[in-house]
N, C-alpha and C positions, 0 to 999 in steps of 0.2 A: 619352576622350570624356566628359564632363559631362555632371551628370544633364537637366541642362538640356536641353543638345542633343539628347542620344537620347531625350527626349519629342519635341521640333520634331521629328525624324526620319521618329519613330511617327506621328507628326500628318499631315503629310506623304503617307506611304507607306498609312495610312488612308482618307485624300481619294482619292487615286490608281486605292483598290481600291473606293470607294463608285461612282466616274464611270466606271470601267470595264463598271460591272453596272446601269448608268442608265437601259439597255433591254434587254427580255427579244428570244429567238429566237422565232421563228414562223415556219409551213409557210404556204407556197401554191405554187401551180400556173401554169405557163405555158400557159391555155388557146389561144395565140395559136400554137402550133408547128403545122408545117406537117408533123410525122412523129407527131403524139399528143401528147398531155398529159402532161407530167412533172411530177413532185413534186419541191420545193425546198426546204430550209433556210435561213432568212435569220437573218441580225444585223442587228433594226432600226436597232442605232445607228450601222452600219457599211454597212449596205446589199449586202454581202459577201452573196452568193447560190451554194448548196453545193447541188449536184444529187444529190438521195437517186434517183430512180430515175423509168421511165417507167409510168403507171397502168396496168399489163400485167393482164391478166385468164386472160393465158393463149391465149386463141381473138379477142382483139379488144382494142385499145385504146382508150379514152376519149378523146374527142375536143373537148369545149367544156365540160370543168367548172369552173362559174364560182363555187362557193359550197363552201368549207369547216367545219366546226367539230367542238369536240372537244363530245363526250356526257360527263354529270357522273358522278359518284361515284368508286369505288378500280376498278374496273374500266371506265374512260374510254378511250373510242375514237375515234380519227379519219375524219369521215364526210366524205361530197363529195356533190355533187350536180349529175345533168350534164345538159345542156340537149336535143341531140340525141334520147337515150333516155330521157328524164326517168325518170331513176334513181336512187337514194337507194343509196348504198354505204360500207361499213366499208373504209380503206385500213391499208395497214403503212406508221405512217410512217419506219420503218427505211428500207426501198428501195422505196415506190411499189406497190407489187402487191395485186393486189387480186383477191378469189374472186367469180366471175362468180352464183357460185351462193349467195351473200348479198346481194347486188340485191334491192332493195326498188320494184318495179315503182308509182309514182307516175301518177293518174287523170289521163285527159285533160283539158287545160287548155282555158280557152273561146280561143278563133281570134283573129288579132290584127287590129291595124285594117284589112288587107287579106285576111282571112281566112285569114290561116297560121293552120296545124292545127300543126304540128311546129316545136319549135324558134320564138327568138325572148324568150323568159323571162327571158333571164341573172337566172338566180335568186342571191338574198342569201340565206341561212343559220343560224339563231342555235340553241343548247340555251339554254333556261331551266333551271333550278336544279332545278326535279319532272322534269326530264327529257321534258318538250313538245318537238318541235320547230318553229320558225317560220321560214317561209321565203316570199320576194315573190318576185313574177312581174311584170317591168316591162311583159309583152305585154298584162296586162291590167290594171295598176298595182292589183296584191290581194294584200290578206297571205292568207297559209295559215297551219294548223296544223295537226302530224299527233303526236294525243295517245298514251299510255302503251298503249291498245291498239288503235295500229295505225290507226284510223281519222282520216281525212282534212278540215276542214272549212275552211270558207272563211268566214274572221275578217272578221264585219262583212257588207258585200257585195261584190260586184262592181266595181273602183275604187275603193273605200274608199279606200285610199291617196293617191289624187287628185295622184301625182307619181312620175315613174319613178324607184326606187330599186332599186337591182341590188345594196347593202350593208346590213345589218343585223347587230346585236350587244344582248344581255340581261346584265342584272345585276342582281342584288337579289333579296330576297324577300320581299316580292312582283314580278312578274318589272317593271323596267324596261326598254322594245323602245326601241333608238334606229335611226334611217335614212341612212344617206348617200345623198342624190340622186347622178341622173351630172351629168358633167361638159358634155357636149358631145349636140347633135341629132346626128345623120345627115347634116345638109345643116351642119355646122361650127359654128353659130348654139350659142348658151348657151344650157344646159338651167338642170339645177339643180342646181348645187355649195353647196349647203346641208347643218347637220345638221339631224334631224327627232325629234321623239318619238313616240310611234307609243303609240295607244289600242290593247290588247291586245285588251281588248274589242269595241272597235267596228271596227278595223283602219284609224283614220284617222290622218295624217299633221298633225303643228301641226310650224308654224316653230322652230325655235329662234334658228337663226344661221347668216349665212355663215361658210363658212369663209375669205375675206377678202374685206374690202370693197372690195378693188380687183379682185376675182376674178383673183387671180395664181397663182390654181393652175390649170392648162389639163390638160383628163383627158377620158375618156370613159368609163369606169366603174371601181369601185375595188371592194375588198375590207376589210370594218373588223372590230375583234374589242379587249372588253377583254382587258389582261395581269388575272393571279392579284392584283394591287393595286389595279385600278378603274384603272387607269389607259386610255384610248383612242384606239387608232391604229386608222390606216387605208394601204393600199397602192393606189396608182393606175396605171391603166394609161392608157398616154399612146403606144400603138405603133403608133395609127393619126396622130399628129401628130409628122410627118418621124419616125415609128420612133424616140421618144424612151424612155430606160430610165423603169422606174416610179419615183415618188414615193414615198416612207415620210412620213409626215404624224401627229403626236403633236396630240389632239383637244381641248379643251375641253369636258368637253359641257355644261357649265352655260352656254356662252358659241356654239359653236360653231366658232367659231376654231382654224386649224389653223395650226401651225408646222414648217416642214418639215425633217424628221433628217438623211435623207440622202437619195442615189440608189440602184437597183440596182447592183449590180458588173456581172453577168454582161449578165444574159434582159431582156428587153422583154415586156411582153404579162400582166402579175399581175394577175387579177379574184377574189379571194379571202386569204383571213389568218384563219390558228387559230393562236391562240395557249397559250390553257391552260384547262381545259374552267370553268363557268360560275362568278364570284367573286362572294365578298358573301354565299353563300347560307344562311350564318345570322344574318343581319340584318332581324330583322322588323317590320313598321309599328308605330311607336310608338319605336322603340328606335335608330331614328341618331342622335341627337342624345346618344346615354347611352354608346352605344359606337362609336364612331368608328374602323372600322380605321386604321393607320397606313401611310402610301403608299410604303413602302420604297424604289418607285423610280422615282417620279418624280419634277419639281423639290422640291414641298414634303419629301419623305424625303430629297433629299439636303441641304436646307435646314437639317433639324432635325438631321442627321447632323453637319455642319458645327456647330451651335449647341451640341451635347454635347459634340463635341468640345472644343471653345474652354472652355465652364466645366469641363472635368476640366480643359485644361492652368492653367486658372487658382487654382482649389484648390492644383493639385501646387504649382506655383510661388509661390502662400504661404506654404504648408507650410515649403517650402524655404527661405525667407528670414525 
């Protein structure tokens, strides 16, 4: 074989192993089962859904947890948060299990439009990079935040949000909040399948974009989370319309625009997605523009992965001749 050829080979056999790793795995939860809440494995790029285990507590199972994320730093943890018991919990994401007696007992929320006291929330999720957490309550369209020690406050006011979003994801530092509205009312009617950028401060919700203009993605509520490269996805849940598998959805968020990866394999019913605890977080105001991470896996990384390529084969093949 020529030198020639076993470069093409390599090149080849390169490309191959860059589009294989095009998308990262991520945990969520079938809060839609009819026997408890399990925890899953997925391959966004493959939709392949690997049952790690059922949220067992031991004395009781979780039953509607609809918001995941990973907590930052070398000791990062996978948390859930569940609607019923508004509970804030540390999971194994090995097989699902979870110590009833690490429950982080979360304050009464204000009543919904028909005066539900309990339940109703499908709360969204995010860690910030200091290790804040933020989390929305669509019963009463309000962001939260429950800071480093423990205390609880409600970002902005009451409806601040001013649109139900049951998704949320952070990046950056200083923290970047973005929203995914749902998808669908209660009576089938279109909500808001927008993305959103969300004032941390004031806890308000501004437009950014749909995610298509012809509203072709049909959901009723989703789960979003950047990958370790800014990269952002979202998973939908679509199993009250004919019991359709969920969506996996790769996000723009400059644009809002979402493109869809794949399907689920297995489950129906995803209202959540951790992917890898909070990225970016030493990038500070002043300084993107200087240092730009590189997006290893998304289009533009495999782009430029392709473009290095091509000028090494083309050096060699100078060389050579």
């Amino acid at each position: 074989m020529s030198k020639n050829i076993r470069f093409a080979f390599l090149m080849v056999v390169s490309l191959f192993a860059v589009s294989a790793n095009a998308a990262p795995v991520a945990y969520s939860v079938n809060s839609d089962s009819l026997t408890g809440d399990s925890l899953y494995l997925i391959d966004l790029a493959t939709g392949i859904d690997q049952l790690k285990g059922k949220l067992d507590a031991g004395i009781e199972y979780r039953t509607d947890t609809e918001g995941l994320a990973f907590s930052p730093g070398p000791e990062s943890r996978l948390w859930g948060i569940d609607d019923p018991s508004e509970t804030l919990f540390p999971i194994n994401p090995e097989n699902g299990s979870i110590d009833y007696r690490e429950d982080i007992q979360l304050p009464p929320f204000p009543s919904g439009p028909n005066n539900e006291l309990i339940g109703g929330n499908d709360f969204g999720m995010t860690f910030a990079c200091d290790g804040t957490l933020f989390f929305t309550s669509v019963k009463s369209r309000s962001l939260f935040r429950r800071d480093l020690n423990g205390s609880i406050t409600t970002v902005g006011s009451i409806g601040s949000l001013g649109v139900n979003i049951s998704a949320i994801a952070a990046i950056g530092n200083p923290t970047m909040l973005y929203g995914l509205g749902n998808g669908l009312l209660e009576n089938g009617s279109t909500d808001s399948p927008n993305l959103y950028s969300i004032d941390v401060s004031s806890g308000v919700a501004s437009l950014i974009g749909p995610l298509s203009v012809t509203n072709a993605f049909k959901y009723n509520e989703a789960g979003m989370a950047f990958d370790s490269d800014g990269g952002l996805w979202a998973i939908t849940d679509r199993s009250q319309i004919n019991s359709q598998k969920s969506q996996i959805l790769s996000i723009n968020a400059e644009t809002g625009t979402a493109t869809l990866v794949a399907e689920t394999l297995n489950e129906i019913g995803y209202e959540s997605l951790a992917i890898a605890p909070p990225a970016n977080c030493s990038i500070q105001n002043g300084l993107d523009d200087e240092f730009e991470p590189i997006p290893t896996l998304n289009l533009a990384g495999l782009l430029s992965t392709v473009l290095v390529l091509m000028l090494a084969g083309m050096v060699f093949l100078r060389r050579a001749f």
